[in-house]
C-alpha positions as CSV (number, residue, x, y, z in Angstrom):
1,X,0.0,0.0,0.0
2,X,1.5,3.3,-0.8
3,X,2.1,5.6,2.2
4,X,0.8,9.2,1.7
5,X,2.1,12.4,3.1
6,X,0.4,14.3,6.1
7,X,-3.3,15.5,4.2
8,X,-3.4,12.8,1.6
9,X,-0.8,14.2,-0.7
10,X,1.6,12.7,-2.7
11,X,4.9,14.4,-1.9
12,X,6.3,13.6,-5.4
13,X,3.1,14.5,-7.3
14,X,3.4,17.7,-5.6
15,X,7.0,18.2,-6.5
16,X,6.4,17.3,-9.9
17,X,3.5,19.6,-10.6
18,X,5.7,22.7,-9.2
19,X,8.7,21.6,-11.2
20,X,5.8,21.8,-13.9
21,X,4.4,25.1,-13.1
22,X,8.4,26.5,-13.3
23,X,9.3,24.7,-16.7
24,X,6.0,26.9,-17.9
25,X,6.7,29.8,-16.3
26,X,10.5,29.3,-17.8
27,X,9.4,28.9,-21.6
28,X,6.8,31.6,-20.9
29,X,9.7,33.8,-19.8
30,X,12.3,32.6,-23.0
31,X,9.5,33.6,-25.4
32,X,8.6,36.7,-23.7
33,X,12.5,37.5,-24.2
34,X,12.9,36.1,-28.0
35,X,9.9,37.5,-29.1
36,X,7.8,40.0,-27.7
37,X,10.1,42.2,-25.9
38,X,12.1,42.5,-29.4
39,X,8.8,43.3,-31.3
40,X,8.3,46.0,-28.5
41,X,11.3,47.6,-29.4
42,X,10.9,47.6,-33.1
43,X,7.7,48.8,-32.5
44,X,8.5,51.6,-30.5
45,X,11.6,52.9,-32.5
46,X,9.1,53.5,-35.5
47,X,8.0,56.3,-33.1
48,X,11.3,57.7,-32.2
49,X,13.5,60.5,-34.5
50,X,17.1,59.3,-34.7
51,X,18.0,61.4,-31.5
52,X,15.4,58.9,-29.9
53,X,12.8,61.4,-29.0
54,X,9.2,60.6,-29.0
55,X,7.5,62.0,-32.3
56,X,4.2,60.0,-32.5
57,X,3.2,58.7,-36.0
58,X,5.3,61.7,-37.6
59,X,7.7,58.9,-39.2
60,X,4.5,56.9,-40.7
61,X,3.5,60.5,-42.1
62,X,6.9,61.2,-43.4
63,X,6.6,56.9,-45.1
64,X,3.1,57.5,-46.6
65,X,4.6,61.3,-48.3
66,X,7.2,59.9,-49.7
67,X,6.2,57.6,-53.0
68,X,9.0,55.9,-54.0
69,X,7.7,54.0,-50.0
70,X,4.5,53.7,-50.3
71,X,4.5,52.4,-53.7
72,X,6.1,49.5,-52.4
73,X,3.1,48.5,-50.4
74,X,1.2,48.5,-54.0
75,X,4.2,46.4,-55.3
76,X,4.3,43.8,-52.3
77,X,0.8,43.5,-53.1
78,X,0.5,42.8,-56.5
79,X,3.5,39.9,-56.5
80,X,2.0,38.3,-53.5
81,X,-1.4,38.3,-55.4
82,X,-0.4,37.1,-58.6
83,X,1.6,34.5,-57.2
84,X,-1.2,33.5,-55.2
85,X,-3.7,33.3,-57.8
86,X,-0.7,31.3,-59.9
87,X,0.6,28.7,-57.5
88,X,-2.9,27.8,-55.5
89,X,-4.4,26.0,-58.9
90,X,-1.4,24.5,-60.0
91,X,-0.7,22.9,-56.4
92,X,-4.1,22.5,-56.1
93,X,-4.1,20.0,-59.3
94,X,-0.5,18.7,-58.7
95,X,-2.0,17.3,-55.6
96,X,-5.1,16.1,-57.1
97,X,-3.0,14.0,-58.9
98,X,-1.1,12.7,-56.0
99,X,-4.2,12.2,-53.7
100,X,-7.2,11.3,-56.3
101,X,-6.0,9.5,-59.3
102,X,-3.9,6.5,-60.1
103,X,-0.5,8.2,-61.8
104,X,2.7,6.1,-61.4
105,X,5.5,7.3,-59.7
106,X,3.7,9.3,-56.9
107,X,6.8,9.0,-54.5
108,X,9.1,10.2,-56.9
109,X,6.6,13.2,-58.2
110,X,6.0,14.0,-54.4
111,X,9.5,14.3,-53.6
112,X,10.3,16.5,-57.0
113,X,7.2,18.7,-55.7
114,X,9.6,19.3,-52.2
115,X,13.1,20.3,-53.7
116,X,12.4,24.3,-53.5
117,X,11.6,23.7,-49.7
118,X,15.6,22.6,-49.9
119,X,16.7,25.7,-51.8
120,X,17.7,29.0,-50.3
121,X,14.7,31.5,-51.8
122,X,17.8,33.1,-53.9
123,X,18.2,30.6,-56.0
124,X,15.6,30.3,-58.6
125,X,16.4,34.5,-59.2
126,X,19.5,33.4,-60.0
127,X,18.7,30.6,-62.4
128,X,16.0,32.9,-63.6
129,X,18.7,35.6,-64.3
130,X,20.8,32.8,-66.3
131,X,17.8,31.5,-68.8
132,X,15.7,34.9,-69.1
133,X,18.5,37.9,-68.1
134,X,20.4,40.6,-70.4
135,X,22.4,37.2,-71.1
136,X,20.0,34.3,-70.5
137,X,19.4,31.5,-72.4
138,X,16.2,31.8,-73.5
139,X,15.7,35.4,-72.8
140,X,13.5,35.7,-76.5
141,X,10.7,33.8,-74.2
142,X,9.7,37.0,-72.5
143,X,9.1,38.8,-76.0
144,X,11.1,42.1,-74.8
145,X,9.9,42.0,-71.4
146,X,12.8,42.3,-68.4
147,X,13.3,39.5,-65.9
148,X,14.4,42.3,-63.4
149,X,11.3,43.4,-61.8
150,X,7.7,42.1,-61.2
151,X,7.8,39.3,-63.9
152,X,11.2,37.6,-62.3
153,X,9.9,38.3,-58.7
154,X,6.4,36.5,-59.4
155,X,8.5,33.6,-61.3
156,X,10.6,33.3,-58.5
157,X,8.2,33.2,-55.8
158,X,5.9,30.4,-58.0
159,X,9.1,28.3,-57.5
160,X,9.7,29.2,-53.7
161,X,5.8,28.7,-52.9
162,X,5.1,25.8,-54.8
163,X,5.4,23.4,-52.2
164,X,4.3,24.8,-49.4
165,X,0.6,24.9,-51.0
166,X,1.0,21.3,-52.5
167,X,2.1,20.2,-49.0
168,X,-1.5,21.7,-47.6
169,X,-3.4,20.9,-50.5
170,X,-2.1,16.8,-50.3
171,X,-3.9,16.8,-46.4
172,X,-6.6,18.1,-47.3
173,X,-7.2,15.7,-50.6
174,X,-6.2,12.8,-49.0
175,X,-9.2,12.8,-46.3
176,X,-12.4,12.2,-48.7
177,X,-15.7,10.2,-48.0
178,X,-15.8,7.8,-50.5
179,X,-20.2,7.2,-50.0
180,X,-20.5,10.8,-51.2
181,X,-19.0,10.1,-54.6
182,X,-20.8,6.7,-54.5
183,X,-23.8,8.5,-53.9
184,X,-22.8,10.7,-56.9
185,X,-22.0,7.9,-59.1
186,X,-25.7,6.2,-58.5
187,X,-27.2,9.3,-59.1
188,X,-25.6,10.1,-62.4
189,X,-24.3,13.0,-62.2
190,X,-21.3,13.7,-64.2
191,X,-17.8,14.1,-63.5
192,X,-17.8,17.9,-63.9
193,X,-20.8,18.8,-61.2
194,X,-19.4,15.7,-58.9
195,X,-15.9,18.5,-59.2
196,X,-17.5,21.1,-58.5
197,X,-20.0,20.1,-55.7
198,X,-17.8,17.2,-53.7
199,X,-14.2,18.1,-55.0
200,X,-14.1,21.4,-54.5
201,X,-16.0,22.3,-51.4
202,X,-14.5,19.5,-49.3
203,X,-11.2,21.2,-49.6
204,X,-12.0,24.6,-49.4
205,X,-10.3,25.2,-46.1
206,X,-7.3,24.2,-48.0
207,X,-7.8,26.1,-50.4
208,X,-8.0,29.0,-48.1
209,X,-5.3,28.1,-46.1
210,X,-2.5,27.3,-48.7
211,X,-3.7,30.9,-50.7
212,X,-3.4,32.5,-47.1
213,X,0.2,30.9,-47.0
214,X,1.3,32.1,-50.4
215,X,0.0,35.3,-50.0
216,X,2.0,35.9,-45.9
217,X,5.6,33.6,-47.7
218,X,5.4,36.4,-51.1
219,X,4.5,39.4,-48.9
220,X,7.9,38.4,-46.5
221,X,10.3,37.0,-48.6
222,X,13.4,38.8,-49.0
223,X,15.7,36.9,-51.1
224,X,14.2,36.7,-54.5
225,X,13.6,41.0,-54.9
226,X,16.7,41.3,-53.7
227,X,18.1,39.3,-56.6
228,X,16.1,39.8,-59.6
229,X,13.5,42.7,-58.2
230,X,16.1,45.4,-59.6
231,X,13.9,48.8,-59.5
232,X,10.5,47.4,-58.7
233,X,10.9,47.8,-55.0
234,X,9.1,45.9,-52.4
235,X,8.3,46.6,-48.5
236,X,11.2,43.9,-47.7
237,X,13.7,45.6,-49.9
238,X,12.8,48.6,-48.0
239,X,13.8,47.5,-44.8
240,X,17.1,46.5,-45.8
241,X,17.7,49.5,-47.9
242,X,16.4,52.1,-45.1
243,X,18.6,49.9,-42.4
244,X,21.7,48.9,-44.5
245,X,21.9,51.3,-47.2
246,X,20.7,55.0,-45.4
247,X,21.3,53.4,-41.8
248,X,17.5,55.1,-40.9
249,X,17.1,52.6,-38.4
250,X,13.8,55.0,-37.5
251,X,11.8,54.4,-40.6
252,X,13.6,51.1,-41.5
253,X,11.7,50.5,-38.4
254,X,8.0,51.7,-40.0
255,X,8.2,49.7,-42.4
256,X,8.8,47.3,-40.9
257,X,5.7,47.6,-38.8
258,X,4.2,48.1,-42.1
259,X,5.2,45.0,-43.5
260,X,3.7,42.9,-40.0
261,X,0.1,44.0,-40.7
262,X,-0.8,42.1,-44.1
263,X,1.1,39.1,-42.4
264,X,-0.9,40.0,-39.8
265,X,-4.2,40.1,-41.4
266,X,-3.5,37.1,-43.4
267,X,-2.6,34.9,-40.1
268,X,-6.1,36.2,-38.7
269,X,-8.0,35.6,-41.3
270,X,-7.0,32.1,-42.0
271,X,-7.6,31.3,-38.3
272,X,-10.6,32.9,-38.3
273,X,-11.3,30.3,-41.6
274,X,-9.5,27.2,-39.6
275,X,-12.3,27.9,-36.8
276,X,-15.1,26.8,-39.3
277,X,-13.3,23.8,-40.8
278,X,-15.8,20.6,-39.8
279,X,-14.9,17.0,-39.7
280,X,-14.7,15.6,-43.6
281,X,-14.5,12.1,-42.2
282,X,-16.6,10.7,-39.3
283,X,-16.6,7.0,-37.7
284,X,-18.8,5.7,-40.7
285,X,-16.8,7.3,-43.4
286,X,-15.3,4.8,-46.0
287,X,-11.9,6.2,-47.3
288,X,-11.9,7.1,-50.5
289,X,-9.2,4.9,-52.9
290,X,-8.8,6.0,-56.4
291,X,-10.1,3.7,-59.4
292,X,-7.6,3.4,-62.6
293,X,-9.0,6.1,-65.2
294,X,-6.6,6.1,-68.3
295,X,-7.3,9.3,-69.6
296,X,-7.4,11.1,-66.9
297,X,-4.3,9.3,-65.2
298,X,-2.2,10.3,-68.6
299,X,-3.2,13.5,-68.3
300,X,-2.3,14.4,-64.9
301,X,0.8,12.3,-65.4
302,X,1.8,14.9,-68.4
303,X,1.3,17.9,-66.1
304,X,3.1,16.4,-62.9
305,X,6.1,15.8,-64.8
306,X,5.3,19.4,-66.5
307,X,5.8,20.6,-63.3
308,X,8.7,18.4,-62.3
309,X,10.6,19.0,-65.3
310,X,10.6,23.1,-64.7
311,X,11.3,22.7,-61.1
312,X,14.4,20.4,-61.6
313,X,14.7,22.4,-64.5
314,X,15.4,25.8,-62.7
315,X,17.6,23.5,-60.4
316,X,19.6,22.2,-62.6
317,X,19.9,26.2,-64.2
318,X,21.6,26.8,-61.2
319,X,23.8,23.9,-61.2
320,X,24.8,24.7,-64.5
321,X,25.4,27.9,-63.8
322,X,27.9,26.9,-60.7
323,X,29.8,24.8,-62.9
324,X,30.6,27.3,-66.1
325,X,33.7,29.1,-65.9
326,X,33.0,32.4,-67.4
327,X,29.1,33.0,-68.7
328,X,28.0,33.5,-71.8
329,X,32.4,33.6,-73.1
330,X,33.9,30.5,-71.7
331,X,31.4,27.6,-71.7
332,X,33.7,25.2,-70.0
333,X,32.8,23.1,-66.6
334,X,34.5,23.5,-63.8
335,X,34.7,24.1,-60.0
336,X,36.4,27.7,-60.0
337,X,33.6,29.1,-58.6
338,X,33.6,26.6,-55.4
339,X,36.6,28.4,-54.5
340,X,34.5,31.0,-52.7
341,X,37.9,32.6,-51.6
342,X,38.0,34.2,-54.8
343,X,34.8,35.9,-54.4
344,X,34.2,36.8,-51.0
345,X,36.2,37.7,-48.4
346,X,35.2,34.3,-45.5
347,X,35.2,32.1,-48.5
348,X,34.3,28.9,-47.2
349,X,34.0,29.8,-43.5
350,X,30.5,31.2,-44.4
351,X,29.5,27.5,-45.1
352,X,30.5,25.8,-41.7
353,X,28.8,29.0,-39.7
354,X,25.5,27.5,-41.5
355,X,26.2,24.1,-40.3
356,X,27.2,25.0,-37.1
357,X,24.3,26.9,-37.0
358,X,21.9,24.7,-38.5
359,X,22.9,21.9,-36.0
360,X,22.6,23.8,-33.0
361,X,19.5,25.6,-34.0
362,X,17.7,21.7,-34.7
363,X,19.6,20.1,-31.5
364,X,18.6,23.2,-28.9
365,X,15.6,23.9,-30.8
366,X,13.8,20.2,-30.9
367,X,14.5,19.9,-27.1
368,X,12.7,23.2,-26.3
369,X,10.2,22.8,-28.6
370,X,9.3,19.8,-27.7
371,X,9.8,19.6,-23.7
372,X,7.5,23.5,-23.8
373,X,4.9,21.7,-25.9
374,X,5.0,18.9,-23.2
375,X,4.3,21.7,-20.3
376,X,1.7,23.2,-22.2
377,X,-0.3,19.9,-23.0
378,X,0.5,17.4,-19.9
379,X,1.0,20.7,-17.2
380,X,-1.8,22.2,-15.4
381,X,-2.5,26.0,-14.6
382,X,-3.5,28.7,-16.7
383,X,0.0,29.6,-18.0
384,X,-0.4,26.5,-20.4
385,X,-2.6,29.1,-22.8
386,X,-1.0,32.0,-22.5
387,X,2.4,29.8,-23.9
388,X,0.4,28.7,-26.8
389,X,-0.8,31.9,-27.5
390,X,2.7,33.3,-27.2
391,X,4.0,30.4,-29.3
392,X,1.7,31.5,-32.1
393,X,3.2,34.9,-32.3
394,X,6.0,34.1,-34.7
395,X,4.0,32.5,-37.5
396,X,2.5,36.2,-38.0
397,X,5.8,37.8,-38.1
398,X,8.6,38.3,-40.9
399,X,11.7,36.8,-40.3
400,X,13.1,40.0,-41.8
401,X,11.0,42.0,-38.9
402,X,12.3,39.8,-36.4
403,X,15.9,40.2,-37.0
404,X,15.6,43.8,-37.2
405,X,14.0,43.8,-33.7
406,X,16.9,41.9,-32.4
407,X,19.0,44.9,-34.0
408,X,16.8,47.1,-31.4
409,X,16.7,45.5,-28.0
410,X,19.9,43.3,-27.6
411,X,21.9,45.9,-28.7
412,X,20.4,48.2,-27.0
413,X,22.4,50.2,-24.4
414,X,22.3,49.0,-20.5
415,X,20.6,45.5,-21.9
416,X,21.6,42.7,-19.7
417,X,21.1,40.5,-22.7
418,X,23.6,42.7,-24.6
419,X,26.5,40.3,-24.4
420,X,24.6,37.9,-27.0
421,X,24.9,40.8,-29.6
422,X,27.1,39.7,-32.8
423,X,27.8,35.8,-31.5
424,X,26.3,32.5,-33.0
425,X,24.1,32.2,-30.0
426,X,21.8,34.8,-31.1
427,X,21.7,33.7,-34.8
428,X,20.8,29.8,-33.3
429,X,17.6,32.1,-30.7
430,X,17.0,34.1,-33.5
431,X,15.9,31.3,-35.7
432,X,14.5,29.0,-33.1
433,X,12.1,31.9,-32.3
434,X,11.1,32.4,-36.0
435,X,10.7,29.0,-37.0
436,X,9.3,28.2,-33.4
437,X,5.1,28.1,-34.4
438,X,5.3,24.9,-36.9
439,X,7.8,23.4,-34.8
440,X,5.8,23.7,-31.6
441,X,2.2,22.7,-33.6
442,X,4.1,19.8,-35.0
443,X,5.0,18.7,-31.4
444,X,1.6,19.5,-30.0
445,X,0.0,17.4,-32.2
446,X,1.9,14.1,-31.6
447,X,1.2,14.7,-27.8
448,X,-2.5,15.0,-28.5
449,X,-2.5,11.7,-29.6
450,X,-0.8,10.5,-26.2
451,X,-3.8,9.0,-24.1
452,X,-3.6,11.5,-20.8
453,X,-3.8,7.5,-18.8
454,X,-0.2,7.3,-19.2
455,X,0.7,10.0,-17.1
456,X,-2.6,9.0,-14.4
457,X,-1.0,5.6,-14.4
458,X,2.7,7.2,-13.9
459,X,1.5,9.6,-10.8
460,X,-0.8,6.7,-9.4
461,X,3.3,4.5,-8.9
462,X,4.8,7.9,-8.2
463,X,7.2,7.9,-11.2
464,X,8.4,10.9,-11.7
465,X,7.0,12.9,-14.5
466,X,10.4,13.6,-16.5
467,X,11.2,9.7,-16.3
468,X,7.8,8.9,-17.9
469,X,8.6,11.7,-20.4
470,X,11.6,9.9,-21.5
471,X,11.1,6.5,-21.6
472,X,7.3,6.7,-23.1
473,X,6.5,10.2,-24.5
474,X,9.9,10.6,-26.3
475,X,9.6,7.3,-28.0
476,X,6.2,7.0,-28.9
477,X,6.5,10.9,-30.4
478,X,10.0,9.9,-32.1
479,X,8.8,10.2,-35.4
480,X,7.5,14.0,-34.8
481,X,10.9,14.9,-32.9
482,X,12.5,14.0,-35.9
483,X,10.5,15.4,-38.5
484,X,11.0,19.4,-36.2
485,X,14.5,18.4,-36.0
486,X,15.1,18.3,-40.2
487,X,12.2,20.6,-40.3
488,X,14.4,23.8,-37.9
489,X,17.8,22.0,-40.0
490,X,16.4,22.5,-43.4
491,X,15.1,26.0,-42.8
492,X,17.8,27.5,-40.7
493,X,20.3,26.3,-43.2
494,X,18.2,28.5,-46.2
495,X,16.6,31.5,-44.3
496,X,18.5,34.8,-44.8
497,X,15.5,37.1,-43.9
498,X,16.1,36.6,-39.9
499,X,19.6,37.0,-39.7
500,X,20.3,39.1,-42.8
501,X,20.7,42.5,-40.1
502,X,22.2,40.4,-36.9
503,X,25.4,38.3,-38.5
504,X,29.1,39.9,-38.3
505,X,31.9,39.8,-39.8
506,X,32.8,36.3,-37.4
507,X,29.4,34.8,-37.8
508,X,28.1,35.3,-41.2
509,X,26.2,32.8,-43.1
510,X,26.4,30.9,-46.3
511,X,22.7,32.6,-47.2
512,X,24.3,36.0,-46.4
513,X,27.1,35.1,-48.3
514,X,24.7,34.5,-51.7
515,X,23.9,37.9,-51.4
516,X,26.8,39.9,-51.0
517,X,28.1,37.7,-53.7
518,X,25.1,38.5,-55.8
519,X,25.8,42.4,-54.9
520,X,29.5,42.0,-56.0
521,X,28.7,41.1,-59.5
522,X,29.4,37.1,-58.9
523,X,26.6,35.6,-59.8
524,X,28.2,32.5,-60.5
525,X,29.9,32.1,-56.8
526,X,26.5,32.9,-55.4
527,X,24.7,30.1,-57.8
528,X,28.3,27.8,-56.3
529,X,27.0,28.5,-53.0
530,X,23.3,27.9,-53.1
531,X,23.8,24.6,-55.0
532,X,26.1,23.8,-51.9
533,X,23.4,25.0,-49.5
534,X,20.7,22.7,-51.4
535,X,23.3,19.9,-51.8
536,X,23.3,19.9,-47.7
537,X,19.5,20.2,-47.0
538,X,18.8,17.2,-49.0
539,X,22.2,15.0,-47.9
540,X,20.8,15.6,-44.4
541,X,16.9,14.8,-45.3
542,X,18.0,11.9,-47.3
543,X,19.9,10.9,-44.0
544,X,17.6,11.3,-41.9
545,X,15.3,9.2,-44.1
546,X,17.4,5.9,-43.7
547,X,18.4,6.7,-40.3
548,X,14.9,7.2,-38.8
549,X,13.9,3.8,-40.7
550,X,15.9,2.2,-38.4
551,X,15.2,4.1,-34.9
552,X,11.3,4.0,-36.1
553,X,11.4,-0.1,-35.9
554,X,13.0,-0.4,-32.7
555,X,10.8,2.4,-31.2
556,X,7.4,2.1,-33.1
557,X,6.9,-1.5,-32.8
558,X,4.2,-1.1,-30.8
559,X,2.0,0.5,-33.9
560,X,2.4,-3.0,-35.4
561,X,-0.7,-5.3,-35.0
């Protein structure tokens, strides 16, 4: 019989919820640090002059009067809208393909549908730049138009967003009723209305939520304007000119603030959407497995590898690209412009920072995303909600406003924090805190599946709560700890918006290092560089593929029936 303590409690239990209640309070005060308290301090410098006196919304006057700014809003517009209205129906039918009909080959076509994920944004501009530039290829295909402006920035972004919609489009495909289309079938109504009246409405929330995506990624993204966007300014070119060219860290600072509220709007909104979405499949549902149709199956098979041959197409642009020695005069192959000592100053150094980085940011990062989604699911107390509300936070936020807010309060004078200014450390916080909302839905997820009994069960033997968390909820969430791992590895390895304003001289990254490259006039080095960059996002996803096979058998047996 177990002994209790004096009033029926369980001393343990007791010391385990408080050690609870302070790992809450603890995440609750890292994300209070990494992210609010820097977006304060952005947000209050857009109200300052450059003396730091208080001069109300005279700098969002000053924006708005000048139009060379406020056309940008216009511009930033426009791209993210075409874009939008380009890549939703073409991952909305690339995904049709993969989800509802019978095309071979639907591994292979899904993992040609991921490669941009593995790309830094920068480099379909600069493949774009070799087959449609002053020089390109097949420039004669844009019948006089430039590359260097809307038309390259909308190209580019297609590429970049692609698969980001095809990923949301392929969930919400995949979950179908198959009675309704029965119930279509013995009805006989045609294939067209069954489109239009099943199909389509069923996956309307994706719809929404994969145009909302598109719209916040095009509206953010700072590497492909800065590359091919030449005069057709955008609000993300704006910060980095106002900061880095003018050093008007006052009204790089507005627009900045500017650039939040579309992002903004469009996280809302799709929430707001989200909140609506019903069950598509209940406990009488019959899933929905596609029938052989030969016509239909060679024509989606035509436009998958349609799409697949321009996305491996503008990869292997880039490749190209890296390899000749002199474009368009000396067509020979080679690796002259690996030697990234020739073209920028940290040559190769620029590389390891990434993987240093990248290591660090999916080691430290996993573990706290993971053990606060833990504390926020399996603790108790009303903290639990205001973490998951801060943990949303970032999703709505530009990586490029983010690192400008780190600008603002660690190197703020009398900052405590202010020793983390211009190390790795802050690049590894600053990217954990921007890539922190998938990571930390990813994890909630996999612990909502966790039956609450296991921890009832632990506290009823008095097991401690971090033991249970490590021999039960770590290995039955394995497969989720993995997939934020590659997922903070990947990104971290390829974003240049969050770190673009906080690297120095000792930390600077390979993603940096594509655009000063780009700036310099070597093109070439800077394609060298991203294929590198690509090269190591999908050695390390590859990796993790046939590594996780084996550490999924030994720790997912229990799935097996």
């Amino acid at each position: 019989m177990t002994v209790l303590a004096e009033g029926g409690r369980r001393p343990g239990i007791d010391r385990d919820a408080w050690v609870m209640r302070a790992g809450v309070a603890g995440i609750a005060l890292a994300l209070f640090l990494a992210i609010l308290l820097p977006l304060w301090s952005i947000l209050s410098k857009s109200f300052e002059d450059r003396s730091g006196a208080f001069v109300g919304l005279a700098n969002y006057v000053r924006f708005f009067a000048t139009p060379s700014l406020a056309d940008s809003i216009l511009n930033s517009l426009f791209v993210a809208g075409m874009t939008t209205l380009l890549v939703v129906p073409l991952a909305f039918v690339y995904a049709y393909a993969l989800t509802r009909t019978c095309v071979p080959g639907k591994k292979l076509l899904a993992g040609i549908a991921l490669v941009p994920i593995l790309s830094p944004s920068m480099l379909p501009a600069i493949a774009l730049v070799y087959l449609f530039g002053n020089q390109g290829m097949i420039r004669g295909l844009l019948l006089g138009e430039t590359i260097y402006g809307p038309i390259g920035i909308v190209m580019g972004q297609v590429f970049y967003c692609f698969p980001h919609a095809v990923l949301i489009l392929t969930t919400a495909l995949s979950l179908a009723d198959a009675r309704l289309y029965e119930a279509a079938q013995s009805l006989g109504t045609n294939r067209r209305r069954v489109f239009f009246t099943v199909t389509l409405p069923s996956a309307k929330y994706g719809l929404a939520s994969a145009s909302f995506v598109v719209f916040t990624l095009v509206m953010t993204d700072f590497g492909i304007p800065v590359v091919i966007g030449g005069r057709f300014n955008v609000l993300a070119t704006d910060v980095y000119k106002q900061v880095m060219g003018q050093q008007n860290f006052q009204m790089g600072a507005v627009v900045a603030v500017i650039l939040v509220i579309p992002a903004l709007a469009s996280f809302v909104v799709d929430r707001l959407v989200q909140r609506r979405q019903v069950a598509l499949l209940g406990a009488r549902s019959v899933p929905l497995i596609p029938q052989p149709q030969a016509g239909r199956d060679r024509a989606m098979l035509a436009f998958c590898a349609a799409v697949g041959f321009v996305i491996l197409g503008i990869l292997g642009t880039a490749i190209f690209a890296s390899l000749v020695k002199l474009w368009p005069y000396n067509l020979s192959l080679g690796f002259a412009n690996y030697i990234f000592d020739d073209y920028d100053a940290d040559g190769w150094r620029s590389y390891w920072n990434s993987l240093k980085m990248a290591a660090a940011t999916a080691i430290i990062g996993t573990a706290v995303v993971f053990t606060g989604a833990y504390l926020v699911e399996k603790g108790k107390g009303a903290g639990r909600q205001v973490v998951h509300l801060m943990a949303m936070v970032p999703l709505a936020v530009p990586g490029l406003v983010l690192g400008l807010a780190y600008v603002f309060f660690f190197n703020a004078p009398g900052n405590p924090l202010g020793f983390l200014y211009g190390t790795m450390a802050l690049l590894v916080i600053c990217t954990i805190a921007h890539f922190y909302t998938v990571a930390h839905l990813t994890a909630t997820t996999a612990l909502k599946q966790l039956d609450p009994e296991f921890e009832a069960v632990s506290a009823s033997l008095q097991v401690p709560f971090w033991r249970t968390f490590l021999k039960v909820t770590v290995p039955v969430c394995l497969p989720a700890i993995i997939n934020i791992a590659i997922y903070l590895f990947v990104n971290a390895m390829t974003t240049v918006s969050a770190v673009i304003f906080i690297y120095t001289a000792q930390t600077k990254l390979a993603s940096v290092a594509i655009v000063n490259m780009n700036d310099s006039g070597a093109i070439a080095a800077a394609a060298a560089m991203a294929v590198v960059v690509t090269a190591t996002s999908a050695t390390v996803k590859l990796a993790e593929t046939l590594v996780s096979g084996v550490l999924l058998r030994r720790t997912q047996r229990w799935r097996a029936r």
